[in-house]
C-alpha positions in Angstrom: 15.9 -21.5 -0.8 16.0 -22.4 -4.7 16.7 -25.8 -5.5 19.7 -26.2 -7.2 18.7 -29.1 -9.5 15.9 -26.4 -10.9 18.1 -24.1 -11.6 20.6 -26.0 -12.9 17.7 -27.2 -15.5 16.9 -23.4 -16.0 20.7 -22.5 -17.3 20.8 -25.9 -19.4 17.1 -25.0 -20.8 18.2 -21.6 -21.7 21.7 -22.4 -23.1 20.0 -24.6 -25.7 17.3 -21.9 -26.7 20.0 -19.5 -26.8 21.7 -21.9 -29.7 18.6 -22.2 -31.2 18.7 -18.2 -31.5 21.9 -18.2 -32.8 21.5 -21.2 -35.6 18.5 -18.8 -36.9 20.1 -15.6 -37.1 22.6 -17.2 -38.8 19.8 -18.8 -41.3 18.2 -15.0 -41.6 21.5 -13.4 -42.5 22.5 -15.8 -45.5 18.5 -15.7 -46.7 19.0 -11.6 -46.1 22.0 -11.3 -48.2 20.0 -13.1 -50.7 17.1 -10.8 -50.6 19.8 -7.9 -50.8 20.8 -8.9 -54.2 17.7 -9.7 -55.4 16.3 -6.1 -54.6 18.8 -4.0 -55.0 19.1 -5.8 -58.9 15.1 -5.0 -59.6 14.9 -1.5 -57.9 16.9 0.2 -60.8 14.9 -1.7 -63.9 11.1 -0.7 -61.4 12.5 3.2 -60.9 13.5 3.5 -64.7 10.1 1.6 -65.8 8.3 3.9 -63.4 9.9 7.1 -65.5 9.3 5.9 -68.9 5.4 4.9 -67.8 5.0 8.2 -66.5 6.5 10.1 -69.4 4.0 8.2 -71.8 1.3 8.1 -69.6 1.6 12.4 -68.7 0.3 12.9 -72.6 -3.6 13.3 -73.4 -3.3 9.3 -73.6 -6.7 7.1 -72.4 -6.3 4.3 -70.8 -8.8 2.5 -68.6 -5.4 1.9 -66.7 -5.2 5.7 -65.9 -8.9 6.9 -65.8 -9.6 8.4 -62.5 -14.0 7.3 -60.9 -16.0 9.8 -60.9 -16.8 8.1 -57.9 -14.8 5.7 -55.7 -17.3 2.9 -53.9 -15.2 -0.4 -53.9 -11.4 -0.4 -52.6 -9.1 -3.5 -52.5 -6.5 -3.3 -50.7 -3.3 -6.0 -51.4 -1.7 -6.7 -48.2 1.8 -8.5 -48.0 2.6 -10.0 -44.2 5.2 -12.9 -44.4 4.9 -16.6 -43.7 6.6 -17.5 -40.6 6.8 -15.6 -37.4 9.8 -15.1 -34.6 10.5 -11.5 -36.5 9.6 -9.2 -34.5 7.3 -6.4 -34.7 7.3 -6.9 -38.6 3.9 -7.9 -39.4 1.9 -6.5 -36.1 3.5 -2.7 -36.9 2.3 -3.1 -40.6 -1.3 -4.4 -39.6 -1.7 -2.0 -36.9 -0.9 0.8 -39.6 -3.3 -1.0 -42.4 -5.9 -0.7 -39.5 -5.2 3.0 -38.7 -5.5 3.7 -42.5 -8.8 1.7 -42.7 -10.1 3.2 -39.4 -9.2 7.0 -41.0 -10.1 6.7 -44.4 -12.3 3.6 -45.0 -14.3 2.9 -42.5 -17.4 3.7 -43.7 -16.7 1.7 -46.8 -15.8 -1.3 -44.7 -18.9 -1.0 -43.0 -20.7 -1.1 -45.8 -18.9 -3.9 -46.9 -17.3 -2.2 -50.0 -13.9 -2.5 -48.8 -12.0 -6.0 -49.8 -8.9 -7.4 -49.1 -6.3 -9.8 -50.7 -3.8 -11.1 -48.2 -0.2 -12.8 -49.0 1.5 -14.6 -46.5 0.1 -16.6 -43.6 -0.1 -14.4 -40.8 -1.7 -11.8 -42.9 -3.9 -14.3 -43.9 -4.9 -15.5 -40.3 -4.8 -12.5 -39.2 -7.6 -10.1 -41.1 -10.2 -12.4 -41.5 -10.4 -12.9 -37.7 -11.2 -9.7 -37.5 -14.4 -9.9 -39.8 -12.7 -8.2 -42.9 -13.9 -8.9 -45.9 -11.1 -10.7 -47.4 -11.8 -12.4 -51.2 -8.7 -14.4 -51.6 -6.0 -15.7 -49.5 -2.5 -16.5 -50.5 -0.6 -18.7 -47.5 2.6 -20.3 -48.4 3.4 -17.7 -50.7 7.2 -17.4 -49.7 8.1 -21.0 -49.8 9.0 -20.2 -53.4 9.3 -16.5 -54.7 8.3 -16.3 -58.3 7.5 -13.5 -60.3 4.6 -15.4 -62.5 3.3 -16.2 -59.0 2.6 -11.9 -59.1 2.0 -11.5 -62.2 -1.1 -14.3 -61.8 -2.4 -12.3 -58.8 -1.9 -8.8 -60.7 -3.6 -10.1 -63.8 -6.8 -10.8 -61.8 -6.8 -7.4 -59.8 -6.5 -5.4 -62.8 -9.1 -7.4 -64.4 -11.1 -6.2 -61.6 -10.1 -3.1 -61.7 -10.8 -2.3 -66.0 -14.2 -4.4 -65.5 -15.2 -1.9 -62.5 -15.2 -4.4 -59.9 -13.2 -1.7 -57.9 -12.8 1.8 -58.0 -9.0 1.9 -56.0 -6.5 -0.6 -55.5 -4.0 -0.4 -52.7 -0.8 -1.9 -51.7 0.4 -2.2 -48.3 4.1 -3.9 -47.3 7.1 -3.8 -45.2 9.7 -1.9 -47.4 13.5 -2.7 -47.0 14.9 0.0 -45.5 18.0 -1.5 -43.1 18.4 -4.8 -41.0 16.8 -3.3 -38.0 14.3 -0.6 -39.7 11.5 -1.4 -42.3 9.6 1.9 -43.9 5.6 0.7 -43.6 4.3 1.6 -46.7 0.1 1.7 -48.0 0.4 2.9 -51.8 -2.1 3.5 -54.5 -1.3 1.7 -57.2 -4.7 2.1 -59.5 -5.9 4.2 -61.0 -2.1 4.8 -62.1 -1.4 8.3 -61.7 1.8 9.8 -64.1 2.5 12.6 -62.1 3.9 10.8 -58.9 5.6 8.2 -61.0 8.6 10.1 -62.8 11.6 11.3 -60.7 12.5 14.8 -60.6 15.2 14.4 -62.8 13.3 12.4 -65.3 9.9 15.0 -65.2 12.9 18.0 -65.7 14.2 16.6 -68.8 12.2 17.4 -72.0 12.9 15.3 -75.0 10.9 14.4 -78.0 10.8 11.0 -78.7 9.6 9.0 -81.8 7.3 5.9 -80.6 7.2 3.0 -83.2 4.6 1.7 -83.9 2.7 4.1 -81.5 2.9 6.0 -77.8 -1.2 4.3 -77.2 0.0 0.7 -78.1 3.4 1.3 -76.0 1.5 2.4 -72.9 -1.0 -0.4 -73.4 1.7 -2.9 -73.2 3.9 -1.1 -70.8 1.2 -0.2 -68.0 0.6 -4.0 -67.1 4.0 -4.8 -66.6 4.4 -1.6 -64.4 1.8 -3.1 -62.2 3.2 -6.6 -62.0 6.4 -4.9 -61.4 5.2 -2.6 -58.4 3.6 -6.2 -56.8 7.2 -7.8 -57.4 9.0 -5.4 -56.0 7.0 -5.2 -52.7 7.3 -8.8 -52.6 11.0 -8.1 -52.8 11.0 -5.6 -50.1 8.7 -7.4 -48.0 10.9 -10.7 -48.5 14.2 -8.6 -47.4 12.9 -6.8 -44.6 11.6 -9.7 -43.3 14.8 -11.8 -43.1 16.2 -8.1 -41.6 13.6 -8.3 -38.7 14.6 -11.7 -38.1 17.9 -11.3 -37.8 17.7 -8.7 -35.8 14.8 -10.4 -33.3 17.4 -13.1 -32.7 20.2 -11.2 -31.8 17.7 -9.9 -29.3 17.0 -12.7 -28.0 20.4 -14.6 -27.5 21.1 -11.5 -25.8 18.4 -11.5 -23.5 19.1 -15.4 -23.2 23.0 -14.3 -22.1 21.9 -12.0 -19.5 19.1 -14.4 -18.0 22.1 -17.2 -18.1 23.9 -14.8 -15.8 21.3 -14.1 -13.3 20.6 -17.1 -12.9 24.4 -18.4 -12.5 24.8 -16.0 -10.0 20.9 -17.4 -8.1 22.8 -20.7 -8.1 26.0 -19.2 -6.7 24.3 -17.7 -4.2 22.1 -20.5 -3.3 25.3 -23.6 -3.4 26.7 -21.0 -1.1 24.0 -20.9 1.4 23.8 -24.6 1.0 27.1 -25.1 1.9 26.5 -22.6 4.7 23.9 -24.5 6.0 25.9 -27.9 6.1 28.8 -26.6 7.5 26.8 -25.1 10.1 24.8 -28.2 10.6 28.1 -30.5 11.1 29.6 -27.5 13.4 26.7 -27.7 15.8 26.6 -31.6 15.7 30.2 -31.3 16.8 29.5 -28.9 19.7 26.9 -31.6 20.5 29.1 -34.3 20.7 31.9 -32.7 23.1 28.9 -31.7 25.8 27.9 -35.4 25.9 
C-alpha cells in the first residue's frame, strides 16, 4: 500500500512546479508580445529593402557582393539557436534539420573540413562543437541584450570573409516566427546575393525607370551591406519571437500535464486513506470480536 506521507509530498512537489510553469508562461507571453512588435515593425522596412536591392542589383551591375564562384569549396553556415532552454522542441527540430541539410548537401565538404560554422545562442553553441563541427566563432549570451550593432559586428566580419574569398557560400539557418505554437525552420543563402529571388512578384511586375543620383553602382554598394545586416537582424528577430512562442507554449504543456498528474495522484491517495481506513476499522472490529469470546 502507498504511503500516504509520500504521496502527500508528491501532490505538494507537483503543485509548486506547476506554479513555477505558470509564473513562466506568464514571463514568455509579455517577452512574446514584445518580440511581436518588434518584428512585425522590421519585416515591412527588410521586404521593401529586399525589393529595392533586387531591382538595382537585376541590372548588368558587378559587385563582389553578387558574383556567383566558379567554384564553391568553403561554406559557412550562421546558425541562430537561443540562450535558455525549457522551449520545447525549438532548438533540437532546427539542429536536426541543419544536420539533415549538412548530411544531404555538405557532407563531403564537412569532411574535408571546408565547411565552418558560426553559432549564436548557447545551446547552439554547446551543441555543434560536441559534435566535432568545425565551428570558428561562438556567440553565447547573445540574447541577454538584443542589439542590432551586435549583427551588424558579426555581418561585417562574414562579408569580409566572403569579398576576401575566405568562403565561397554563406548560409543562414533560424527558427522563423510563424505562430505561438508553430515556427517555420528556415536554412537560407544569403551570399552570394542573388536579385532574382529577392523582389516580390509585385515589385519584379512593375517596370519603372528611375533616375539614381549620384549613381545605381555607388547605391548598390552602399545598399547591399545593409541588406545583409538586415537579413541577420531580422532572423534574430524571428528567432527571438519564436522562441518566447515555444516557450509559452511548453509551459502550458506542462502545467497541464502537472494538473492531470495532481489528479492521479489525488485519487492514489483517496484510494489508499480509504484502504487505510478499511484496514483500521477492520482491525478494531476483530479486536472487538476478540474481546466478547474471552
Amino acid at each position: 500500500m502507498p504511503n500516504l506521507r509520500d504521496i502527500r509530498n508528491r501532490i505538494s512537489s507537483i503543485q509548486n512546479t506547476q506554479q513555477i510553469t505558470k509564473a513562466m508562461k506568464m514571463v514568455a507571453a509579455a517577452k512574446l508580445r514584445k518580440a511581436q512588435d518588434r518584428i512585425i515593425a522590421t519585416r515591412p522596412f527588410a521586404r521593401k529593402l529586399q525589393d529595392v536591392v533586387g531591382r538595382l542589383s537585376s541590372s548588368s551591375l558587378s559587385n563582389p557582393l553578387i558574383e556567383q564562384r566558379a567554384q564553391v569549396e568553403n561554406v559557412l553556415m550562421i546558425i541562430v539557436g537561443s540562450d535558455r532552454g525549457l522551449c520545447g522542441g525549438f532548438n533540437n527540430n532546427l539542429f536536426k534539420e541543419i544536420e539533415v541539410v549538412i548530411s544531404d548537401r555538405f557532407a563531403e565538404k564537412n569532411n574535408k573540413g571546408q565547411l565552418s560554422l558560426i553559432t549564436i545562442g548557447k545551446k547552439a553553441s554547446s551543441y555543434f562543437p560536441k559534435r566535432d563541427y568545425n565551428v570558428v566563432e561562438s556567440f553565447p549570451g547573445f540574447f541577454d541584450q538584443i542589439e542590432y550593432d551586435a549583427t551588424s559586428e558579426i555581418m561585417d566580419k562574414v562579408t569580409d570573409h566572403f569579398v576576401s574569398g575566405d568562403y565561397d557560400e554563406v548560409y543562414l539557418a533560424y527558427n522563423e516566427f510563424k505562430s505561438v505554437i508553430a515556427q517555420n525552420r528556415m536554412v537560407d543563402l544569403i551570399l552570394p546575393i542573388n536579385p532574382e529571388t529577392l523582389m516580390s512578384e509585385d515589385a519584379s511586375d512593375t517596370v519603372i525607370d528611375y533616375l539614381y543620383e549620384p549613381n545605381s553602382e555607388e547605391i548598390v554598394a552602399q545598399l547591399l551591406p545593409l541588406h545583409l545586416n538586415m537579413q541577420l537582424w531580422k532572423a534574430i528577430l524571428e528567432s527571438n519571437a519564436a522562441e518566447q512562442g515555444a516557450r509559452m507554449t511548453a509551459m502550458d504543456s506542462a502545467t497541464e500535464n502537472a494538473k492531470e498528474l495532481e489528479r492521479d495522484l489525488r485519487l492514489k491517495y483517496n484510494q489508499a486513506r480509504q484502504s487505510a481506513i478499511t484496514t483500521e476499522i477492520s482491525e478494531i472490529v476483530s479486536g472487538a470480536q476478540a474481546l466478547e469470546k474471552t
